[in-house]
VEXMI-146021 format. One record per residue: residue number from 1; residue in three letters; x, y, z of N, C-alpha, C in turn. Coordinates in nm, 3 decimals, decimal comma, padded with zeros to 5 digits. Layout:
! residues N
> NUM; ALA; X; Y; Z; X; Y; Z; X; Y; Z;
...
***
This chain:
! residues 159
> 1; UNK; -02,158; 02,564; 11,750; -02,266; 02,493; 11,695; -02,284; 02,528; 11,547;
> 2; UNK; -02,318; 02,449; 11,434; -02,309; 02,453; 11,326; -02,465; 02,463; 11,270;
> 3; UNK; -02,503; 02,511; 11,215; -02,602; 02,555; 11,145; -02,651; 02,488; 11,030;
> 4; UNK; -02,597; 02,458; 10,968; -02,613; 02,375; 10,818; -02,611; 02,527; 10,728;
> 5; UNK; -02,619; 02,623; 10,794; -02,655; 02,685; 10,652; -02,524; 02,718; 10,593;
> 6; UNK; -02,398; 02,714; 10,683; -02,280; 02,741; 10,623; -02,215; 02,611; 10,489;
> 7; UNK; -02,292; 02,500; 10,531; -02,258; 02,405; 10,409; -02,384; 02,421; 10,273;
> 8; UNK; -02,454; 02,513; 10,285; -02,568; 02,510; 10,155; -02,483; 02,601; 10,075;
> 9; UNK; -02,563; 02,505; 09,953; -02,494; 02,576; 09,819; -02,648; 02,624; 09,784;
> 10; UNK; -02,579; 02,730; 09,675; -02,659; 02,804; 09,656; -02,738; 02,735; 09,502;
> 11; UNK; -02,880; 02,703; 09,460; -02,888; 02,652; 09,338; -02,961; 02,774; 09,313;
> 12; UNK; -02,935; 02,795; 09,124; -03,011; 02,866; 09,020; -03,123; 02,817; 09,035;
> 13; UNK; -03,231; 02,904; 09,014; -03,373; 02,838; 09,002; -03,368; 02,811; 08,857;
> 14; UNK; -03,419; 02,727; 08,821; -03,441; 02,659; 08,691; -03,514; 02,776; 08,595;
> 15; UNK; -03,503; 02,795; 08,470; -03,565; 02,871; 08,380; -03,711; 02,855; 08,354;
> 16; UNK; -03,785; 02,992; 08,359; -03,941; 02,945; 08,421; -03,989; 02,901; 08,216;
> 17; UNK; -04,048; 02,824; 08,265; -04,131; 02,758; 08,152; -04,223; 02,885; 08,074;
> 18; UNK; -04,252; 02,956; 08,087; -04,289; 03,085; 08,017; -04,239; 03,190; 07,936;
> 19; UNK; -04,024; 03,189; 07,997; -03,947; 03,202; 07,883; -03,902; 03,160; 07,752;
> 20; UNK; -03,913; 03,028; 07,794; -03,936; 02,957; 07,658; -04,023; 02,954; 07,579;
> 21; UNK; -04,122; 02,934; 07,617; -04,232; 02,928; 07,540; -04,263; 03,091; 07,500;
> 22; UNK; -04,217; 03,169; 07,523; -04,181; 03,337; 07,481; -04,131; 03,300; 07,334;
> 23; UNK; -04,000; 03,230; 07,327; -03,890; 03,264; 07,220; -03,944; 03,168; 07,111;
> 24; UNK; -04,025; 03,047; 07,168; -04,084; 02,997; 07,034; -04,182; 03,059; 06,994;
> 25; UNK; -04,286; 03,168; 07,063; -04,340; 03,222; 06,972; -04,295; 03,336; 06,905;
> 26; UNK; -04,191; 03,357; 06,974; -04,103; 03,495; 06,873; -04,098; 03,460; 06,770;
> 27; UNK; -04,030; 03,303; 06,765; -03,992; 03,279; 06,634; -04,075; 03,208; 06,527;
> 28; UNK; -04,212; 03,150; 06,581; -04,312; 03,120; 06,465; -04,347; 03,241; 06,417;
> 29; UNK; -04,374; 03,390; 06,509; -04,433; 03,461; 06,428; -04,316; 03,531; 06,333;
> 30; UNK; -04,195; 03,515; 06,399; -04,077; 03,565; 06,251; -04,101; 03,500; 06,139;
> 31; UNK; -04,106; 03,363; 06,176; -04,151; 03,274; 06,039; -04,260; 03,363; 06,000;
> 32; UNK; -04,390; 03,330; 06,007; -04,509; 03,344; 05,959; -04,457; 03,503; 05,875;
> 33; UNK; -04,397; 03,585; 05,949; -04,390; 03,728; 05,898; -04,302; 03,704; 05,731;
> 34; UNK; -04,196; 03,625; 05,760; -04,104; 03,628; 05,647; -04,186; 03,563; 05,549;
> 35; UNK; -04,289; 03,437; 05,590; -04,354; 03,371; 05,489; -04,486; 03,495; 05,405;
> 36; UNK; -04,521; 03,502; 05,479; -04,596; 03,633; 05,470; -04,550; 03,706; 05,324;
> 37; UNK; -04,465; 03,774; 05,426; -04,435; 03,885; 05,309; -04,320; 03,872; 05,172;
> 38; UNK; -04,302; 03,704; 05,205; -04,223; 03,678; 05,084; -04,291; 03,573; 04,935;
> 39; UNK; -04,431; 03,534; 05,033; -04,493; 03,500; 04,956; -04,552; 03,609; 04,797;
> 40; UNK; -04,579; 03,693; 04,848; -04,671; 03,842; 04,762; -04,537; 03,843; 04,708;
> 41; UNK; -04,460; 03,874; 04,768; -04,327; 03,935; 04,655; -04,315; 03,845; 04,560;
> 42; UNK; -04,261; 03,715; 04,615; -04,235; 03,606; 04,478; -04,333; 03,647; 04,391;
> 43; UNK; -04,500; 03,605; 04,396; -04,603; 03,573; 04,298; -04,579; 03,755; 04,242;
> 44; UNK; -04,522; 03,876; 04,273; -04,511; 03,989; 04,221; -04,410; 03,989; 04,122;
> 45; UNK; -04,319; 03,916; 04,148; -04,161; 03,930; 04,051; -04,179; 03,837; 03,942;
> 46; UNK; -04,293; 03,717; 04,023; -04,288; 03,632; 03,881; -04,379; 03,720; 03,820;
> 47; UNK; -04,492; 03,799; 03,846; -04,573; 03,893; 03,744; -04,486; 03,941; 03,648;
> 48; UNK; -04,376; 04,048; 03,710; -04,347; 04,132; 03,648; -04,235; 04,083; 03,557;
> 49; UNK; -04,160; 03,970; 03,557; -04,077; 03,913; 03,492; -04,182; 03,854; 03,378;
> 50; UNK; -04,253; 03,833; 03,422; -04,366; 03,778; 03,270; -04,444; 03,860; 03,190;
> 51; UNK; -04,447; 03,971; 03,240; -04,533; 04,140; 03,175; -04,469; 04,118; 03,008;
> 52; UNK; -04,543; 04,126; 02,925; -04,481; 04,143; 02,798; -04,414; 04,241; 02,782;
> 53; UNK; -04,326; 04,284; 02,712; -04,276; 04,396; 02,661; -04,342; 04,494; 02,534;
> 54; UNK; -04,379; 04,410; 02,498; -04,521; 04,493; 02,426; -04,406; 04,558; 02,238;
> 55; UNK; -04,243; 04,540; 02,275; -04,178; 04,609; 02,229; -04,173; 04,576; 02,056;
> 56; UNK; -04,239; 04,667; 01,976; -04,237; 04,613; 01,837; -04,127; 04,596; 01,743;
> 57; UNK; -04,129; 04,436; 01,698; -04,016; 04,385; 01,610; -03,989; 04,425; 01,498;
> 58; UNK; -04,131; 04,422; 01,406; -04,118; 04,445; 01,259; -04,279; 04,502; 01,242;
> 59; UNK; -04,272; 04,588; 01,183; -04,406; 04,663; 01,109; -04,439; 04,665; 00,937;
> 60; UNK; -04,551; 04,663; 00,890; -04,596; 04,671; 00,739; -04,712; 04,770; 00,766;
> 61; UNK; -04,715; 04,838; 00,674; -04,828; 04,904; 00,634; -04,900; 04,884; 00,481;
> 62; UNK; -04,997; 04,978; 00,569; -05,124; 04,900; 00,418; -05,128; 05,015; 00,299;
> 63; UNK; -05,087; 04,929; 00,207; -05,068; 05,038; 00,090; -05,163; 05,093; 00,048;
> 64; UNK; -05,138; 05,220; -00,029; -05,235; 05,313; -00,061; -05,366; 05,242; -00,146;
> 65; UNK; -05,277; 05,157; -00,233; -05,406; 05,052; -00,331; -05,514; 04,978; -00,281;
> 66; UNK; -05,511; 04,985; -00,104; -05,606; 04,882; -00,058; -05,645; 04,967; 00,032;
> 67; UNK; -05,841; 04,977; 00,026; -05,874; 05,070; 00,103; -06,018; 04,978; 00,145;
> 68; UNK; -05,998; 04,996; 00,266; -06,095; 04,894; 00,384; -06,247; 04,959; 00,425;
> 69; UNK; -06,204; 05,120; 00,357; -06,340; 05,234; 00,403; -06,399; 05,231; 00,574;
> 70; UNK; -06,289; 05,222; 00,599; -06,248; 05,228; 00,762; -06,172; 05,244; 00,842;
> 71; UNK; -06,148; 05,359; 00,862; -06,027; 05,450; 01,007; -05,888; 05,358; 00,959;
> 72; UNK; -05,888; 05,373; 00,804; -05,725; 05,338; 00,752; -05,633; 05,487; 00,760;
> 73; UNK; -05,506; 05,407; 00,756; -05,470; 05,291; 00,706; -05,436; 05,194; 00,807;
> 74; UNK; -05,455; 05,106; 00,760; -05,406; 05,008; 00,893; -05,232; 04,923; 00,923;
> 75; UNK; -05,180; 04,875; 00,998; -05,065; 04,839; 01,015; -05,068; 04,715; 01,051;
> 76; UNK; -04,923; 04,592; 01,060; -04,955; 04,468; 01,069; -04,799; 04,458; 01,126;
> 77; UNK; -04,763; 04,457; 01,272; -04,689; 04,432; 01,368; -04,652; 04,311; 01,428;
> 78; UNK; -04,502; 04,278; 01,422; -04,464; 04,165; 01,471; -04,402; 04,218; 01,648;
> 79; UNK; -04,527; 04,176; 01,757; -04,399; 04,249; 01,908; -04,420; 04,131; 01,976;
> 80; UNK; -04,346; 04,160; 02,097; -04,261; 04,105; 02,166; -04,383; 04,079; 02,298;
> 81; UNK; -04,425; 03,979; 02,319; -04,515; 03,935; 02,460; -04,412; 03,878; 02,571;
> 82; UNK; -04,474; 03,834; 02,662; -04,434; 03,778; 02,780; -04,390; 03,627; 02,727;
> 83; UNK; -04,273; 03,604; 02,870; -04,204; 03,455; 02,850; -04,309; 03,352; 02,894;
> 84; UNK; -04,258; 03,282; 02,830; -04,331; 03,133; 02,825; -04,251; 03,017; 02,892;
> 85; UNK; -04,291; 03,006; 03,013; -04,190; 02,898; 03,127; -04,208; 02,749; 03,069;
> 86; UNK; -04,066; 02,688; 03,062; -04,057; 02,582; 03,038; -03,972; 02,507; 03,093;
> 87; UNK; -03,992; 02,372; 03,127; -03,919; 02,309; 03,164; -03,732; 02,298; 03,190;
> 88; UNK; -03,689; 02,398; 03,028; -03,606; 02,393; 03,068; -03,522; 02,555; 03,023;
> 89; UNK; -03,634; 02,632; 03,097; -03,592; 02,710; 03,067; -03,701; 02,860; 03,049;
> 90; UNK; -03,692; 02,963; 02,980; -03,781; 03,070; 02,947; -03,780; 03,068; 02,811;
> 91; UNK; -03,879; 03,131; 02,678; -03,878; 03,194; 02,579; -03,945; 03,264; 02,569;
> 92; UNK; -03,903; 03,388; 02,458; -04,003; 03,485; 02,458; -04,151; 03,435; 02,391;
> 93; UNK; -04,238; 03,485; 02,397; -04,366; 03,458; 02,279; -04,392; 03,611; 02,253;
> 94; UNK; -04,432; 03,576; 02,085; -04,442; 03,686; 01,971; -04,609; 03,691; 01,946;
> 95; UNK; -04,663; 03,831; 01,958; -04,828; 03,770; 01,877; -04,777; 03,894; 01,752;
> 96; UNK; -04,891; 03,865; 01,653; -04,876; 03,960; 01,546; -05,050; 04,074; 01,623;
> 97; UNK; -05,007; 04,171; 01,579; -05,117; 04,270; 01,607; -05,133; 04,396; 01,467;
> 98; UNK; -05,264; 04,403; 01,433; -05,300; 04,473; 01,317; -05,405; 04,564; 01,373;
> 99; UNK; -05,365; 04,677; 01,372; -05,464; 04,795; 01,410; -05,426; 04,941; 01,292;
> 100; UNK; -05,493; 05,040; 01,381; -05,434; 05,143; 01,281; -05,310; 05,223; 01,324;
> 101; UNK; -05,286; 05,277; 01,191; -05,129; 05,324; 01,168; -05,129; 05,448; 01,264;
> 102; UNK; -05,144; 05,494; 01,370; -05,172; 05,616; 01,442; -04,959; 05,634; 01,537;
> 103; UNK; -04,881; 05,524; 01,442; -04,778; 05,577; 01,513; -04,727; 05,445; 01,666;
> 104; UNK; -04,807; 05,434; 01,731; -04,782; 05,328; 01,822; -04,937; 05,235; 01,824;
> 105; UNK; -04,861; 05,141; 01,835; -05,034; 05,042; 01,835; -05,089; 05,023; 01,972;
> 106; UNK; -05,227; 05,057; 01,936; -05,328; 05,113; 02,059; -05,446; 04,987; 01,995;
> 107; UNK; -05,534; 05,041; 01,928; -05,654; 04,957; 01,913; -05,608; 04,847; 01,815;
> 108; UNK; -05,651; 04,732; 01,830; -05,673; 04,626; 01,747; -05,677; 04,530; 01,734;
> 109; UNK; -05,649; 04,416; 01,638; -05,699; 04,279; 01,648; -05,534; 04,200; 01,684;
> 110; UNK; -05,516; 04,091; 01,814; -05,415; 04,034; 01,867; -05,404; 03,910; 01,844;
> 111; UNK; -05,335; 03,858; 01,773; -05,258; 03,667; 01,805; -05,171; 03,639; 01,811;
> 112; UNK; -05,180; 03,528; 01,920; -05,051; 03,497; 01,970; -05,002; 03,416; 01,851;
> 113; UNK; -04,846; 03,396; 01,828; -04,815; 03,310; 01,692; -04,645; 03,268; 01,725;
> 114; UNK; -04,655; 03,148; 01,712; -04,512; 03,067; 01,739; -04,408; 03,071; 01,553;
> 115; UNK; -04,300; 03,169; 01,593; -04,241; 03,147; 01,436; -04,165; 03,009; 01,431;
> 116; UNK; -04,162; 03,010; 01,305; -04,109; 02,861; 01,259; -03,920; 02,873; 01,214;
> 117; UNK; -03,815; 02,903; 01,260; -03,715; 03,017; 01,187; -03,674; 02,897; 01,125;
> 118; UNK; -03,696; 02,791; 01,177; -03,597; 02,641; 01,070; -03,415; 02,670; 01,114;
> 119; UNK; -03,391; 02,693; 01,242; -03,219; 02,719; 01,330; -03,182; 02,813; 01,255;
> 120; UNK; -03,260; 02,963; 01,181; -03,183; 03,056; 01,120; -03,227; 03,212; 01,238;
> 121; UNK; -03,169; 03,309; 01,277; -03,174; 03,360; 01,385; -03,310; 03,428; 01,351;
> 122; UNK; -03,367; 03,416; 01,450; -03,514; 03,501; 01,474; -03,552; 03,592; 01,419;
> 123; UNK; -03,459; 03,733; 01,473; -03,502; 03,853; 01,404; -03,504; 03,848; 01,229;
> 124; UNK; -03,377; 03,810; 01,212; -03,380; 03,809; 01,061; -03,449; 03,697; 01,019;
> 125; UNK; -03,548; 03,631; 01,080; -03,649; 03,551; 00,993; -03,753; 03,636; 01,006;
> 126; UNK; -03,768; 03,673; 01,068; -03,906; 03,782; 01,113; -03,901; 03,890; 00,965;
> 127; UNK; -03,812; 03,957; 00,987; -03,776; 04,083; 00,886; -03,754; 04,003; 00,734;
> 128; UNK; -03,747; 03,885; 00,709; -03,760; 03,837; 00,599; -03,826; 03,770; 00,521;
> 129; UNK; -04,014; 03,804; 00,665; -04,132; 03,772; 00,667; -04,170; 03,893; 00,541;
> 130; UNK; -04,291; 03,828; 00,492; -04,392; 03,965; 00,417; -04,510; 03,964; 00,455;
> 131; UNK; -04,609; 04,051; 00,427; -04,728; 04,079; 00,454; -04,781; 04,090; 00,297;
> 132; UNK; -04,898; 04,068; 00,291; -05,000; 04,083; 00,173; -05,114; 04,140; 00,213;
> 133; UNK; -05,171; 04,254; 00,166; -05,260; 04,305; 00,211; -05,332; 04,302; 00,071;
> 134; UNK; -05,475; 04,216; 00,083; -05,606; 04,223; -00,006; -05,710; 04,297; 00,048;
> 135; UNK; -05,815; 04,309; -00,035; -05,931; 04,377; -00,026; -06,004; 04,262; 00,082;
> 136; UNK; -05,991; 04,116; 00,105; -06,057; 04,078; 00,182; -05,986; 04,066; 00,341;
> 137; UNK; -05,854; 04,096; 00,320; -05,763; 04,102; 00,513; -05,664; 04,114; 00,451;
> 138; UNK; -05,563; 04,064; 00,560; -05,439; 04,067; 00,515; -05,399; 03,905; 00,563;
> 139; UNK; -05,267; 03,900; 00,483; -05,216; 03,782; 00,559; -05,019; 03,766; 00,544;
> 140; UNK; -05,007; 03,683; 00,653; -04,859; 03,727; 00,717; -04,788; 03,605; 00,643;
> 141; UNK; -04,689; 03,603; 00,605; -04,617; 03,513; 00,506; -04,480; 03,504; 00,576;
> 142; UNK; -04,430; 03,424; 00,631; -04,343; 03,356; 00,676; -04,232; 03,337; 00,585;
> 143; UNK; -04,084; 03,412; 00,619; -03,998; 03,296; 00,535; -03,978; 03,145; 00,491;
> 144; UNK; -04,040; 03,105; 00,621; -04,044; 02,972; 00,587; -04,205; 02,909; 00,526;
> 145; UNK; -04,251; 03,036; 00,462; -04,392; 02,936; 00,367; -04,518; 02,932; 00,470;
> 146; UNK; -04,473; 02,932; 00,590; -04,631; 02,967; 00,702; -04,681; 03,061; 00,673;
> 147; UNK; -04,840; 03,078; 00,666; -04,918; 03,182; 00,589; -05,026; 03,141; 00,747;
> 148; UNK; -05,052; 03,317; 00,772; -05,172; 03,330; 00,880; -05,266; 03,440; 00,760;
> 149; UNK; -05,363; 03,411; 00,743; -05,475; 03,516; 00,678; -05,594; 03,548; 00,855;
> 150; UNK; -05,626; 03,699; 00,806; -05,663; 03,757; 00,884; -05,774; 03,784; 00,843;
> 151; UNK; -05,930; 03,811; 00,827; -05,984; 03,849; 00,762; -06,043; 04,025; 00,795;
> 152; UNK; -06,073; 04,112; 00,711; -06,068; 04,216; 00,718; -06,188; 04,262; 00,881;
> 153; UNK; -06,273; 04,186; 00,891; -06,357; 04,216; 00,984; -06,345; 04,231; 01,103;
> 154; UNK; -06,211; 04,165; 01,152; -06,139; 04,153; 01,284; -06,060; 04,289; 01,314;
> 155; UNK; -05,995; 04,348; 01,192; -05,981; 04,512; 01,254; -06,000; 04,556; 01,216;
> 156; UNK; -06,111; 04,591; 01,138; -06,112; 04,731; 01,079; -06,250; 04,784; 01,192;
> 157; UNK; -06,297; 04,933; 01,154; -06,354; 04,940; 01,301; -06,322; 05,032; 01,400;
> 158; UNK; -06,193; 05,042; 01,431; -06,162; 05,088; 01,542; -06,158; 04,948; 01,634;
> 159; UNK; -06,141; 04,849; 01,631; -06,120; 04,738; 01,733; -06,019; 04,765; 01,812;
***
């Protein structure tokens, strides 16, 4: 007598619906984790790739003939700021800074300032800039004829 059970096959039970739904949330929260923590980094690297360098180009000092009767002598610095994102591309931006001569510049008066070189290389337009220092400020003279006047009230002081 035959049984039937000698002709049953044996079936896999089907994969329970709770494993799956396991591995998709494994993997939203991998997402979420990588988004997470790659978000802070990016907005950190673009910080620190944009930090100025602070690094000074060209310096003048204020001659002995001009006296401000205030925590002189003072100095008039061309450095190096943070890049400026552009469309097609990065550049540096330059401010001029005039404080006192104490060796590295700490206190004083800051602007940002776009040079004009006319396609002749940067540095050596910079260094072939002059400064004029009067009894009423100073002011920055451009090889190419751009003149910034400063007036004395903005650093002297201790600013």
């Amino acid at each position: 007598m035959a049984t039937g059970i000698d002709n049953a096959v044996e079936v896999s039970p089907a994969r329970p619906a709770w494993r799956v739904g396991r591995w998709a949330v494994l993997a939203l929260l991998f997402a979420f984790l990588v988004l997470a923590c790659s978000l802070p980094l990016s907005f950190g690297l673009a910080w620190w790739m944009n930090y100025p360098s602070n690094r000074v180009v060209a310096k003048w000092t204020q001659p002995e003939t001009i006296d401000y009767k205030s925590f002189g002598p003072y100095e008039l610095y061309v450095m190096e700021g943070g890049l400026n994102w552009t469309l097609f591309g990065t550049e540096r931006r330059y401010y001029l800074f005039i404080g006192r001569a104490e060796g590295e510049p700490s206190h004083g008066h800051a602007i940002d300032y776009s040079f004009h070189p006319g396609g002749t290389d940067l540095a050596a337009h910079i260094q072939a800039s002059k400064v004029e220092w009067s009894d009423d400020g100073v002011t920055f003279v451009e090889a190419s004829g751009h003149r910034l006047f400063v007036p004395k009230k903005m650093f002297i002081g201790g600013r």
